[in-house]
VEXKOL-216311 format. One line per field, with one value per residue (C-alpha): residue in one letter; y, z, x. Coordinates in Angstrom, 2 decimals, m for minus. Each point is the difference from the previous one (the first is absolute). Layout:
<rs>
code A/...
north Y/...
up Z/...
east X/...
</rs>
This chain:
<rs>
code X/X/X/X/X/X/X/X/X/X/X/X/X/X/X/X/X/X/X/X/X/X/X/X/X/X/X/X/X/X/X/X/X/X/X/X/X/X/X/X/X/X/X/X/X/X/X/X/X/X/X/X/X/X/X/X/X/X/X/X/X/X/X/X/X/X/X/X/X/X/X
north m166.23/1.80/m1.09/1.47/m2.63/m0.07/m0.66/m3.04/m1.24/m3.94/m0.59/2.01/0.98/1.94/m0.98/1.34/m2.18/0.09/0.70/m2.80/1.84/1.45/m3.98/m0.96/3.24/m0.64/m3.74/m0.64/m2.99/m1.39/0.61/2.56/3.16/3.01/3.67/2.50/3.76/1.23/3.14/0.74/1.66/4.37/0.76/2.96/1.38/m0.20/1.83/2.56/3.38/m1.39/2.22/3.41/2.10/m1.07/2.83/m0.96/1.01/m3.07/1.16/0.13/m3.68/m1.48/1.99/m1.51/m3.76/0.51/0.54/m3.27/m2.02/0.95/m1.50
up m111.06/m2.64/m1.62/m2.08/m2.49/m3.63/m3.15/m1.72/m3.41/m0.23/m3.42/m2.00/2.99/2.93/3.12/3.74/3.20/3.17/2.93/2.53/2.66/m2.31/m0.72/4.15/0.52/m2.63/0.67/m4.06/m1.43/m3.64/m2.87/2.40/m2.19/1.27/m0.38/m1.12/0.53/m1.95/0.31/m1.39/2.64/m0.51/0.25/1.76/m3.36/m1.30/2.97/m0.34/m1.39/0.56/2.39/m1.58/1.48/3.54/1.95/2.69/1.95/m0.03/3.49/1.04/m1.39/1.92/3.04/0.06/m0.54/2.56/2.94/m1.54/0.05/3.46/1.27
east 90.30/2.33/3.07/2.48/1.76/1.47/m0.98/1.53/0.83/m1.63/0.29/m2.30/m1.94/0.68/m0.72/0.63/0.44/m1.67/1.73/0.06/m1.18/m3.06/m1.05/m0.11/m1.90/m2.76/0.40/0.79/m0.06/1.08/m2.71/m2.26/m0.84/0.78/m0.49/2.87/m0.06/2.84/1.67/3.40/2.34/0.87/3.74/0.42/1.03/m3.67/m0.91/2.10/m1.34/m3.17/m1.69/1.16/m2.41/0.89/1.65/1.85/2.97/2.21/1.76/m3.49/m0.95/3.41/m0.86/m3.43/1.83/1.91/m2.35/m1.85/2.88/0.94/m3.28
</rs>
């Protein structure tokens, strides 16, 4: 399972919590070690300009979302 959460301040450390839902899932328990894949979440900002050899019509991109959506 995935989760999104924030990183906090906890004195001179930082720390994140686990989401409730995260702990029944993977049955958590106090003082278990676990692994952490971190990955710091792209703004759409970063993304933008990213692909600048990507030609597309962006009529032709909405177009396209459109007959997905409607399914």
């Amino acid at each position: 399972m995935i989760a999104t959460t924030t990183v906090k301040n906890w004195g001179s450390s930082l720390g994140v919590v686990i989401p409730k839902e995260l702990v029944r899932y993977e049955h958590l328990s106090e003082g278990e070690e676990v692994v952490i894949d971190i990955r710091k979440r792209q703004s759409v900002r970063d993304l933008f300009g990213s692909l600048p050899d990507w030609k597309i019509n962006s009529q032709k991109m909405k177009n396209e979302l459109r007959k997905e959506w409607a399914h």
